[in-house]
C-alpha positions in Angstrom: -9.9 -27.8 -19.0 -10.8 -27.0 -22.3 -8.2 -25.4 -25.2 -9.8 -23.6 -27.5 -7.7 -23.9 -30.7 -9.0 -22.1 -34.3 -7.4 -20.3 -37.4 -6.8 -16.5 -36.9 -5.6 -13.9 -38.9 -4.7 -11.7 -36.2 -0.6 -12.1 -36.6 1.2 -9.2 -37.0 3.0 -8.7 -40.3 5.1 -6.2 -39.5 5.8 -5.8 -43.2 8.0 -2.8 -44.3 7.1 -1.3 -48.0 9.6 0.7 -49.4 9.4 2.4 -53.0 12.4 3.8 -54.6 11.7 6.7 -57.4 14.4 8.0 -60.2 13.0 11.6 -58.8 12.2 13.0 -55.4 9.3 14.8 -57.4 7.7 10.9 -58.1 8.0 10.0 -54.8 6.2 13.1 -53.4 3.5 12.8 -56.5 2.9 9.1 -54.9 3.0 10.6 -51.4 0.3 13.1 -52.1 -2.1 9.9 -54.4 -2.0 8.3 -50.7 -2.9 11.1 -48.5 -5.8 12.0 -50.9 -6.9 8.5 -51.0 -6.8 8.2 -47.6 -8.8 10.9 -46.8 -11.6 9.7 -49.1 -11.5 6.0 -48.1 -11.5 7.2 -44.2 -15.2 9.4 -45.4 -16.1 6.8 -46.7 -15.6 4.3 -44.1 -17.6 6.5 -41.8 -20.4 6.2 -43.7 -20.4 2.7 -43.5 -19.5 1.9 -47.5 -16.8 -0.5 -46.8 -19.1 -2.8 -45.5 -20.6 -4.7 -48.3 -20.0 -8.0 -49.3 -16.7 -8.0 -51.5 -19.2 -9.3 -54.4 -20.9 -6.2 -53.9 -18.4 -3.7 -53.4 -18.5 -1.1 -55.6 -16.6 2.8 -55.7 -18.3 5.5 -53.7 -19.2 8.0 -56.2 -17.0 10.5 -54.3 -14.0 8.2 -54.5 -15.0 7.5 -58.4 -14.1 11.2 -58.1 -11.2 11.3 -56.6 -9.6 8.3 -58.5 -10.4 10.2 -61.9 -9.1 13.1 -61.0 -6.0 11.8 -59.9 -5.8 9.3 -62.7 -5.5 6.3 -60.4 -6.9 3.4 -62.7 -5.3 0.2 -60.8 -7.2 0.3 -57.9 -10.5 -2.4 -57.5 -13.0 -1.6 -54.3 -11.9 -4.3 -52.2 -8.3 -2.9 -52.4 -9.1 0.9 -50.6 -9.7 0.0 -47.6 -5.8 -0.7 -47.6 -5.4 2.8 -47.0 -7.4 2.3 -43.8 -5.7 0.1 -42.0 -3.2 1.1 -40.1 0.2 2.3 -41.5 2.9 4.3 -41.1 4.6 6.2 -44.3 7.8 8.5 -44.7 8.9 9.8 -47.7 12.8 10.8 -47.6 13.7 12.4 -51.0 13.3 10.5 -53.4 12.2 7.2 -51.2 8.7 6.3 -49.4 8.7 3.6 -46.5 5.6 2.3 -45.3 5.5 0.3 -42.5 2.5 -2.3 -41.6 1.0 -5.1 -39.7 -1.3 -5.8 -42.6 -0.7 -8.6 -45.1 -2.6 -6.9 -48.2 -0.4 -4.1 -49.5 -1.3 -4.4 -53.4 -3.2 -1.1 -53.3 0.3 0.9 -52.1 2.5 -1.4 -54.5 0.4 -0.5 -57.6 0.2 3.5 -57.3 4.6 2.5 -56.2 4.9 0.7 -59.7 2.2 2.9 -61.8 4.8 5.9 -60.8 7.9 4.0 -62.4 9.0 2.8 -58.4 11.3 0.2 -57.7 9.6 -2.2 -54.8 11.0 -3.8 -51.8 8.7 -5.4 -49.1 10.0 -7.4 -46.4 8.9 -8.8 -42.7 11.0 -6.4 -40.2 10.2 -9.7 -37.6 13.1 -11.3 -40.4 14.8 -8.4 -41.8 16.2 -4.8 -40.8 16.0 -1.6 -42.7 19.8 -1.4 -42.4 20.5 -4.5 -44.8 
């Protein structure tokens, strides 16, 4: 019998982000940066762009567009395929949760602290919501 032991990064996080704004207005502004950045990053993964070497990775020229217009200067290439991956988000007032199984979450943290957020991020495997 063999066992086949290695390193793998498929563990689930199960990480829970959740941004508190002074105004429901902020958190919707931040809302809005994300679905818009999704959209383009998702484009842009269809066309294969988030495949280059992360020495090589450079902005589409559409999202160069999209990060302009919406003034989003925090952001490096590597980081946009964060909105990718698969996540959950839910804005209540004046607070956005995300919720997921990916470690890297410094994409959804900058545009949360750019905005004047206050950050929490926990493991829900530790943690509840409730606490």
């Amino acid at each position: 019998m063999k066992i086949w032991t290695s390193y793998g990064s498929e563990h689930s996080m199960n990480l829970v982000l959740i941004g508190r704004f002074k105004h429901a207005r902020d958190a919707e502004h931040v809302e809005d940066l994300i679905k818009k950045l999704t959209d383009q990053a998702q484009k842009d993964e269809a066309s294969m762009l988030s495949l280059a070497e992360p020495e090589d990775q450079r902005f589409s020229a559409e999202m160069r567009q999209v990060l302009i217009g919406l003034e989003v200067h925090s952001l490096s290439p590597g980081e946009i395929e964060q909105f990718v991956s698969d996540h959950s988000l839910e804005r209540i007032d004046a607070v956005i949760t995300i919720r997921t199984d990916e470690a890297d979450v410094s994409a959804f943290i900058k545009l949360f602290v750019d905005a004047g957020g206050r950050v929490e991020v926990f493991s829900a495997h530790h943690h509840s919501t409730d606490e």
